[in-house]
N, CA, C and O of each residue as an XYZ file, in Angstrom:
544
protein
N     -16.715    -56.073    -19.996
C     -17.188    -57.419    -20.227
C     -16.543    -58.395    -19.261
O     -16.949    -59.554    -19.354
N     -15.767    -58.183    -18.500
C     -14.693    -58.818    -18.017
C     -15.240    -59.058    -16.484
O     -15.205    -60.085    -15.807
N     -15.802    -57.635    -16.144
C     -16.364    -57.807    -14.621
C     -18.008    -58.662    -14.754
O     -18.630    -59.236    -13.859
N     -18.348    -58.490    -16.099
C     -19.404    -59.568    -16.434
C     -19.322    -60.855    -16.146
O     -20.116    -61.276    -15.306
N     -18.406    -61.747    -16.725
C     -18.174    -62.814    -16.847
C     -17.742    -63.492    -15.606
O     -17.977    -64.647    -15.251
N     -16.731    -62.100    -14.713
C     -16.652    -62.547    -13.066
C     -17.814    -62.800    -12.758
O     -18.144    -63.982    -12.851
N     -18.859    -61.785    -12.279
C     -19.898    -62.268    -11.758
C     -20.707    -62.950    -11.899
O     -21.399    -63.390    -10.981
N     -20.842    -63.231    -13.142
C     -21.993    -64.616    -13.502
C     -21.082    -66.231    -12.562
O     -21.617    -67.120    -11.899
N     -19.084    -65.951    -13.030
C     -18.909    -67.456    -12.542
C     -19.036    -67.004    -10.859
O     -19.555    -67.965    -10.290
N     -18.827    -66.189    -10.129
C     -19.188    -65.812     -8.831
C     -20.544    -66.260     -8.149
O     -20.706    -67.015     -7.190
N     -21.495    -65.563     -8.935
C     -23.187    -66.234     -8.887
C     -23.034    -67.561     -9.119
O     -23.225    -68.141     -8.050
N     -22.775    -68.358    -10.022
C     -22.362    -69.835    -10.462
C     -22.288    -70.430     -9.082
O     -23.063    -71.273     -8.632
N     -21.023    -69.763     -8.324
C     -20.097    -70.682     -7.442
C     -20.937    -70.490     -6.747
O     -21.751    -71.413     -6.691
N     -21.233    -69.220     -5.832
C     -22.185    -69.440     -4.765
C     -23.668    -69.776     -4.909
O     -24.327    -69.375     -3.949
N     -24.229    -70.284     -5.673
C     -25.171    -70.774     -5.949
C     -25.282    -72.526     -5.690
O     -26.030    -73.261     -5.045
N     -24.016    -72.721     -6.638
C     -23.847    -74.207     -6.372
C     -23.446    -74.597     -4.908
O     -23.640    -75.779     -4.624
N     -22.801    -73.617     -3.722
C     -22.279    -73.629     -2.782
C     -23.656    -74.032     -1.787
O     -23.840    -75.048     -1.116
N     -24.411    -72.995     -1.949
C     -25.954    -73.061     -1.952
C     -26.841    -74.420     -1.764
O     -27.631    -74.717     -0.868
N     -26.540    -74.949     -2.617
C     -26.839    -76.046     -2.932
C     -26.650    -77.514     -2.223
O     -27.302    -78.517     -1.933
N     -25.134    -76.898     -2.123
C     -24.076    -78.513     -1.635
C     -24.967    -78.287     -0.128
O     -25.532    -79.243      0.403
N     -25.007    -76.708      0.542
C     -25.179    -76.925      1.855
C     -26.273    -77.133      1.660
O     -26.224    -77.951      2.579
N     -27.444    -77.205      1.285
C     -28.963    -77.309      1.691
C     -28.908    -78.915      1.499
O     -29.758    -79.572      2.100
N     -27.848    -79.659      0.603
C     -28.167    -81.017      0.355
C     -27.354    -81.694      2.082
O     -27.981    -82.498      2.772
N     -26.241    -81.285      2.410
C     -25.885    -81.528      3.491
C     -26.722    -81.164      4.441
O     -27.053    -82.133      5.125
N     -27.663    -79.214      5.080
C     -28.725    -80.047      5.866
C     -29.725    -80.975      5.691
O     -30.238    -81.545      6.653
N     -30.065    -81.189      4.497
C     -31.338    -82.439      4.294
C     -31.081    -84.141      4.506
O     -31.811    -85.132      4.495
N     -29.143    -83.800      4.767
C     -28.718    -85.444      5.195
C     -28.347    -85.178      6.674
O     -27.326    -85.723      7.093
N     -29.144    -84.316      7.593
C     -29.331    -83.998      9.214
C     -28.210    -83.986      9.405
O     -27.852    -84.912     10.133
N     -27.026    -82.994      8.903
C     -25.954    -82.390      9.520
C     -26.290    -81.215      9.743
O     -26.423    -80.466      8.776
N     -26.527    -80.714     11.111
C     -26.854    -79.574     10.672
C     -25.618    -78.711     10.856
O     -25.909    -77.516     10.898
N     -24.600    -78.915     10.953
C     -23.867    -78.287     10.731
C     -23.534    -77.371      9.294
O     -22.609    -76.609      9.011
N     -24.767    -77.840      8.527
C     -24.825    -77.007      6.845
C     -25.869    -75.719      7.295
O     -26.100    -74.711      6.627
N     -26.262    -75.971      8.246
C     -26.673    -73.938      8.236
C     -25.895    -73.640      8.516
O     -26.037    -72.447      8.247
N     -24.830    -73.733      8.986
C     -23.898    -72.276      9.539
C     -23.472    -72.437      8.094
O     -23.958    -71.583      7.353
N     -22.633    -73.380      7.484
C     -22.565    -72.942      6.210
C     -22.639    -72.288      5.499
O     -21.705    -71.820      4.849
N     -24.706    -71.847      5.308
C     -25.348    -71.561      4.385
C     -25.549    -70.305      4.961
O     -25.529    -69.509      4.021
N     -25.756    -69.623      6.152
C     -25.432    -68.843      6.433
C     -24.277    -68.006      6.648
O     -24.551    -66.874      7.047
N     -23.215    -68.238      6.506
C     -21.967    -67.631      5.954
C     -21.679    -67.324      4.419
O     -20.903    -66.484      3.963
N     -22.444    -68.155      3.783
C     -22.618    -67.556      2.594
C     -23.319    -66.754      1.954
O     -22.980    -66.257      0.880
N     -24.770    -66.457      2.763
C     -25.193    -65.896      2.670
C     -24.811    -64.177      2.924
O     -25.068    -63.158      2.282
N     -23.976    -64.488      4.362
C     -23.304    -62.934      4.938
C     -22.213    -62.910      3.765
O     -22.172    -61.807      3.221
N     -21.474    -63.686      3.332
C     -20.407    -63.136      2.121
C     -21.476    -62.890      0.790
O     -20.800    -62.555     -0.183
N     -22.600    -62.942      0.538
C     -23.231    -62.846     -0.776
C     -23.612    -61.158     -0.209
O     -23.212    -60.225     -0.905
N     -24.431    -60.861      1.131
C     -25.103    -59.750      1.266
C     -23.897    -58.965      1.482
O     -23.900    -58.061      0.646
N     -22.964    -58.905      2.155
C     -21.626    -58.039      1.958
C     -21.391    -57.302      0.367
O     -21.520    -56.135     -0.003
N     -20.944    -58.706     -0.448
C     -20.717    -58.233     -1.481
C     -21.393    -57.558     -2.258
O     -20.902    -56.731     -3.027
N     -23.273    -57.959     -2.114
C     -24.006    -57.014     -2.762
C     -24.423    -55.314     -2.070
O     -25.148    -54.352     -2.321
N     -23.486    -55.737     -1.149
C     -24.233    -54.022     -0.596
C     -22.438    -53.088     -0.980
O     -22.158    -51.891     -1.034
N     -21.716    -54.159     -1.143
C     -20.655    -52.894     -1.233
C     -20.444    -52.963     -3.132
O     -20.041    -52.006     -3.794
N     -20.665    -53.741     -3.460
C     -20.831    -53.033     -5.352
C     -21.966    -52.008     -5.533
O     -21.899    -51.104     -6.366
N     -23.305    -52.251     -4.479
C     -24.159    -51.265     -4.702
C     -23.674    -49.819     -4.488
O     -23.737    -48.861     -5.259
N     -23.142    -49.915     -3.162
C     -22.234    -48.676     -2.534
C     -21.372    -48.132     -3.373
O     -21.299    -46.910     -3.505
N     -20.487    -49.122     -4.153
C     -19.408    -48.603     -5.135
C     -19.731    -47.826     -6.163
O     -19.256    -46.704     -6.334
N     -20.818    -48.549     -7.142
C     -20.908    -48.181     -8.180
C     -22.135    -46.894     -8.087
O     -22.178    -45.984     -8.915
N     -23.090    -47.020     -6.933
C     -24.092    -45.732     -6.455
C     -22.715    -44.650     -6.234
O     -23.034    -43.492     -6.505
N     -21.742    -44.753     -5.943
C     -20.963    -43.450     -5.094
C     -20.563    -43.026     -6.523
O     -20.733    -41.902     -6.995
N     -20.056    -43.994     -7.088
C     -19.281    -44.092     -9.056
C     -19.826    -42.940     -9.832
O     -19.324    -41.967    -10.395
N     -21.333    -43.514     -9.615
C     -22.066    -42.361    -10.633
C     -22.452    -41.267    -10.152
O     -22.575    -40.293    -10.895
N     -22.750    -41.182     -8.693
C     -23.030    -39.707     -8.340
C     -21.567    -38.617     -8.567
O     -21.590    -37.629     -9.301
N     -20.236    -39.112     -7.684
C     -19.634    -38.225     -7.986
C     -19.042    -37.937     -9.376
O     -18.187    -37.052     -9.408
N     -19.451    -38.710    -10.836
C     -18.852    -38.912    -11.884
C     -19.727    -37.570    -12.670
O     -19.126    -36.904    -13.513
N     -21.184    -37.248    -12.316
C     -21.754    -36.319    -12.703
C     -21.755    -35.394    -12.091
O     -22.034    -35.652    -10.920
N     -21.511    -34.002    -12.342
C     -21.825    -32.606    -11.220
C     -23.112    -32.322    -10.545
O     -23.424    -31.737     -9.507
N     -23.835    -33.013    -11.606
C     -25.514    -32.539    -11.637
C     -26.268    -33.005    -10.619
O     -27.074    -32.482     -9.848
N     -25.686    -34.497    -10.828
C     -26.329    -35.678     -9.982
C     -25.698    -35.400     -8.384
O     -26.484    -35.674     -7.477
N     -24.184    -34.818     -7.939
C     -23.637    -35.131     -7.022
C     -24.678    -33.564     -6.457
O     -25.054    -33.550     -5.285
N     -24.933    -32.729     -7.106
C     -25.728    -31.321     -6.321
C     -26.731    -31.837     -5.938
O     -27.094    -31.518     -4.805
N     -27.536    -32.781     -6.678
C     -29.137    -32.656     -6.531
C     -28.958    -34.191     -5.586
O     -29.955    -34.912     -5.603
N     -28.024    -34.576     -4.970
C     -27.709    -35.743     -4.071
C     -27.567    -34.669     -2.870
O     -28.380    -34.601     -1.949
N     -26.307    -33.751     -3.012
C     -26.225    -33.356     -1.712
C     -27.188    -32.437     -1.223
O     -27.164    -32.096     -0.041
N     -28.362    -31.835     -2.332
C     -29.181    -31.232     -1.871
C     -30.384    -32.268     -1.171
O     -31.106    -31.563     -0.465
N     -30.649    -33.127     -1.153
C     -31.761    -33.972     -1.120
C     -30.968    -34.688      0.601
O     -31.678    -34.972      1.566
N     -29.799    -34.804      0.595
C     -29.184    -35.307      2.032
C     -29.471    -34.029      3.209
O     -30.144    -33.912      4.233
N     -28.646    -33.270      2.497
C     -28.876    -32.001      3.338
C     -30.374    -31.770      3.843
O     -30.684    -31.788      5.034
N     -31.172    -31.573      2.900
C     -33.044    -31.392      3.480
C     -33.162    -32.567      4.131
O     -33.448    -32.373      5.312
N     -33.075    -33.526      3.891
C     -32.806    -34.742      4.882
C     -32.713    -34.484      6.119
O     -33.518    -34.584      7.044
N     -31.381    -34.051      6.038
C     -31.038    -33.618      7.756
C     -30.955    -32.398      8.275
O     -30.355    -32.185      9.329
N     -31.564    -31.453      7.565
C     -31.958    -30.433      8.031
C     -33.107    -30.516      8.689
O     -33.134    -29.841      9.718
N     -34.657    -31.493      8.283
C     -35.614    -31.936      8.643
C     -35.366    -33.140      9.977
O     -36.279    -33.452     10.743
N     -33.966    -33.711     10.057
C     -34.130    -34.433     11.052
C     -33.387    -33.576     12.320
O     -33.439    -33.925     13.499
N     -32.689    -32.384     11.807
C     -32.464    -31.288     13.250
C     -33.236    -31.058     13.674
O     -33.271    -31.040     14.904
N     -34.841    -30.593     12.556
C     -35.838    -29.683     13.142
C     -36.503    -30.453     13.839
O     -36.907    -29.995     14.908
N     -36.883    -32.019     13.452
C     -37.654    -32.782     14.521
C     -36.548    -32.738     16.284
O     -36.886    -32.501     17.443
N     -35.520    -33.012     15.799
C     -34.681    -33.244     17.264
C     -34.604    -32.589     18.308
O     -34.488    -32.855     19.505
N     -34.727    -31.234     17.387
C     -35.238    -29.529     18.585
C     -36.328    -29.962     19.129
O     -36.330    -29.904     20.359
N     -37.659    -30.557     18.420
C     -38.598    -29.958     18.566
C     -39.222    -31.057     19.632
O     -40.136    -30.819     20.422
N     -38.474    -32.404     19.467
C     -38.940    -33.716     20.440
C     -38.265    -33.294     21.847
O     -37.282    -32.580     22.040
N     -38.982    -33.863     22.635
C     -38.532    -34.019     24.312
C     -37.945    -35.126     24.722
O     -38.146    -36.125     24.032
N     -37.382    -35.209     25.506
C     -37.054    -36.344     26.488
C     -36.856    -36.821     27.768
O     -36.679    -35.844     28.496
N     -36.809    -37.681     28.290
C     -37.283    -37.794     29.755
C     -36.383    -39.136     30.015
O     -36.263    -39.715     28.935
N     -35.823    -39.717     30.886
C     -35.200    -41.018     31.132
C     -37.093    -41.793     31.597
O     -38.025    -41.200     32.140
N     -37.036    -43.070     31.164
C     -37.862    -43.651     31.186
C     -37.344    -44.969     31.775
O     -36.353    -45.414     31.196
N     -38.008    -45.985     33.242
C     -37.324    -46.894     33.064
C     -38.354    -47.721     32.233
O     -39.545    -47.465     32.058
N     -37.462    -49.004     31.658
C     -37.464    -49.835     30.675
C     -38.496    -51.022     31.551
O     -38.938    -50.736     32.665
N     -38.791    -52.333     30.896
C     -39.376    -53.609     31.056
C     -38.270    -54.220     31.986
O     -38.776    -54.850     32.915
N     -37.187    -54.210     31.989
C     -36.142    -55.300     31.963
C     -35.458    -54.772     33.024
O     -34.505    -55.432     33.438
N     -35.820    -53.345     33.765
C     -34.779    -52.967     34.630
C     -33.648    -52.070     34.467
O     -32.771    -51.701     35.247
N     -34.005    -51.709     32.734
C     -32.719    -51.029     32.547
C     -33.261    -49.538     32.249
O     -34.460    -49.641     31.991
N     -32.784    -47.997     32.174
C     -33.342    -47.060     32.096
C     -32.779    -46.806     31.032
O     -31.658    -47.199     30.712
N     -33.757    -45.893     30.171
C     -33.851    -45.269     29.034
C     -33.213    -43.529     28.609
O     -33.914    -42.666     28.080
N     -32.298    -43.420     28.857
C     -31.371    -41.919     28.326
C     -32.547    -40.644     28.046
O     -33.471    -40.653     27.233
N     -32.238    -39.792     28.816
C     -32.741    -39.027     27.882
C     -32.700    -38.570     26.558
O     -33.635    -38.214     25.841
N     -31.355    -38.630     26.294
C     -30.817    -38.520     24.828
C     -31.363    -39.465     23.784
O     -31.305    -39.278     22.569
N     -31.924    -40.547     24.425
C     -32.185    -42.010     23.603
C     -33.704    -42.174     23.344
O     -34.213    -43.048     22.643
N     -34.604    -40.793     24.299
C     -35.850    -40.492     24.771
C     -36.069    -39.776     23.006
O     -36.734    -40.014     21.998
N     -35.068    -38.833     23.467
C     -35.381    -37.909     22.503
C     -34.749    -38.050     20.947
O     -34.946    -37.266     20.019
N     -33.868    -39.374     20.929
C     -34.020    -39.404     19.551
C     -34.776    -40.175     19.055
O     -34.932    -39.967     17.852
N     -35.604    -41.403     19.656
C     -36.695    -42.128     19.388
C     -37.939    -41.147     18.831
O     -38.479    -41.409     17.757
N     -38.438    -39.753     19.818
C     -38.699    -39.029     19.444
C     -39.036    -38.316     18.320
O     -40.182    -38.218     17.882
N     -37.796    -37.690     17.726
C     -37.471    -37.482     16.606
C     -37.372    -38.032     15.703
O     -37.693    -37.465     14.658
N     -36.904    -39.333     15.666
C     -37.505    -40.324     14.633
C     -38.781    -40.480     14.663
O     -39.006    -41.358     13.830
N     -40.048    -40.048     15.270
C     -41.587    -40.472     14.792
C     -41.559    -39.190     14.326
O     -41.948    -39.107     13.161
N     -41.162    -37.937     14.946
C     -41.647    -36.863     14.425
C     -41.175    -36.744     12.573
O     -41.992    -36.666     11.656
N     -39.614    -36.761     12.423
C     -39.142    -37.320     11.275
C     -40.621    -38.032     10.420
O     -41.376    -37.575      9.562
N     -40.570    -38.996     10.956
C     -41.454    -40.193     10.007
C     -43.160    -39.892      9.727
O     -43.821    -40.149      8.722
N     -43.591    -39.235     11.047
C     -44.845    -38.458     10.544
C     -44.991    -37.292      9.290
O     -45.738    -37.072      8.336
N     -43.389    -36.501     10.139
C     -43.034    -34.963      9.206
C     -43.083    -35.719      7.006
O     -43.633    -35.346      5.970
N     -42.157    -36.848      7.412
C     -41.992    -37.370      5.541
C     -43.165    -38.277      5.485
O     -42.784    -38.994      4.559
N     -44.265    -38.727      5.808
C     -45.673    -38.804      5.803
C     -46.633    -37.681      5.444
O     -47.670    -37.672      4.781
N     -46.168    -37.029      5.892
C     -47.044    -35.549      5.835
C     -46.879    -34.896      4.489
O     -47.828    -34.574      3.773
N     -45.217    -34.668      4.102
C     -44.796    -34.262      3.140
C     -44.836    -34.808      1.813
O     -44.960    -34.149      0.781
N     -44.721    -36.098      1.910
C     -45.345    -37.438      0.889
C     -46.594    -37.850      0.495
O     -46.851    -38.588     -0.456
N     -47.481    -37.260      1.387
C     -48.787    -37.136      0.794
C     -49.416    -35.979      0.417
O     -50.339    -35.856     -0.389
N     -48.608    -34.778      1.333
C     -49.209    -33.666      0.390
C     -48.940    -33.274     -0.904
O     -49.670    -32.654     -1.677
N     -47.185    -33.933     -1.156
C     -46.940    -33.693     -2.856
C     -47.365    -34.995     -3.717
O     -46.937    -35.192     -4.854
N     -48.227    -35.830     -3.067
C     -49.341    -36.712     -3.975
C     -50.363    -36.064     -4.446
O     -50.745    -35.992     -5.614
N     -50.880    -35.501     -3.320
C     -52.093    -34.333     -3.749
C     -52.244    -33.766     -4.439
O     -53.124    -33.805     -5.299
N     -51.149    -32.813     -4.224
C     -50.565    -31.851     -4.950
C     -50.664    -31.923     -6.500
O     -51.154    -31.091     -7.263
N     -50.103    -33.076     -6.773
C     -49.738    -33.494     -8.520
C     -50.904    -33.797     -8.849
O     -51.431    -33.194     -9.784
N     -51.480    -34.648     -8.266
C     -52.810    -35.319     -8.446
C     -53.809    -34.485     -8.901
O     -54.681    -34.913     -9.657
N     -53.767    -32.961     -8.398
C     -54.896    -31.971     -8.581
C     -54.521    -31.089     -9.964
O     -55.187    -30.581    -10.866
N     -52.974    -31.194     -9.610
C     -52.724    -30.342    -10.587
C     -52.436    -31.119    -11.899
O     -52.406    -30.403    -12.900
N     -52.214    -32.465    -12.094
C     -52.126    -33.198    -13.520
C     -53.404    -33.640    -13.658
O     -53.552    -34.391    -14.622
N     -54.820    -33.320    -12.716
C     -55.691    -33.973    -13.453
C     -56.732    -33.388    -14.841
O     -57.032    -32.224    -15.106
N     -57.135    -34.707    -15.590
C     -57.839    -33.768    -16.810
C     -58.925    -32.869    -16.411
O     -59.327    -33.095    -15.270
N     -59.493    -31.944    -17.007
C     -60.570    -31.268    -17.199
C     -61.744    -32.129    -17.837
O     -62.834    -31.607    -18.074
């Protein structure tokens, strides 16, 4: 109850913080966006590392959950080796003058192949269910 009551007066503060700056840019300082944007980077910080905390909390707190996590990472990147083999690469020069890696060829690469490959796989187990849960 305790980490409750933090975060509501936390939300409180930066909310009202929120506030003060949007009323300071609307009196043409603009020196209240940087403000409001620093609070914003301390609000998205904090919400991505309680997400991080308490997501890591419960996976390793269950056995069940931490297998069927590391199984689902692993096919993950087992599927993003197989695209990486399977893409090419070439140095390419760029718009701007600058040239493009082969290494940088081929993981761009692999990321479409990736993203087609879980396209492919995401609609065939739509199908899939679709045919097989439908009524008679």
């Amino acid at each position: 109850m305790k980490l409750h009551n933090i975060t509501k007066i936390l939300a409180l503060t930066f909310s009202l913080l929120g506030v003060a700056f949007v009323l300071i840019i609307l009196s043409e300082n603009y020196f209240g966006i940087d403000l409001v944007l620093y609070t914003a980077y301390i609000v998205l910080t904090s919400i991505i590392t309680s997400v991080l905390y308490f997501g890591v909390k419960s996976v390793i707190s269950d056995k069940t959950s931490l297998i069927r996590t590391l199984k689902s990472v692993g096919s993950f990147l087992g599927l993003f080796i197989i695209c990486y083999v399977l893409s090419t690469g070439n140095e390419t020069p760029m718009r701007d003058g600058k040239i493009l890696s082969a290494n940088g060829s081929k993981l761009i690469g692999a990321a479409l192949f990736m993203f087609y490959s879980l396209i492919l796989i995401a609609s065939s187990s739509m199908l899939f269910f679709a045919f097989k849960n439908r009524k008679k």
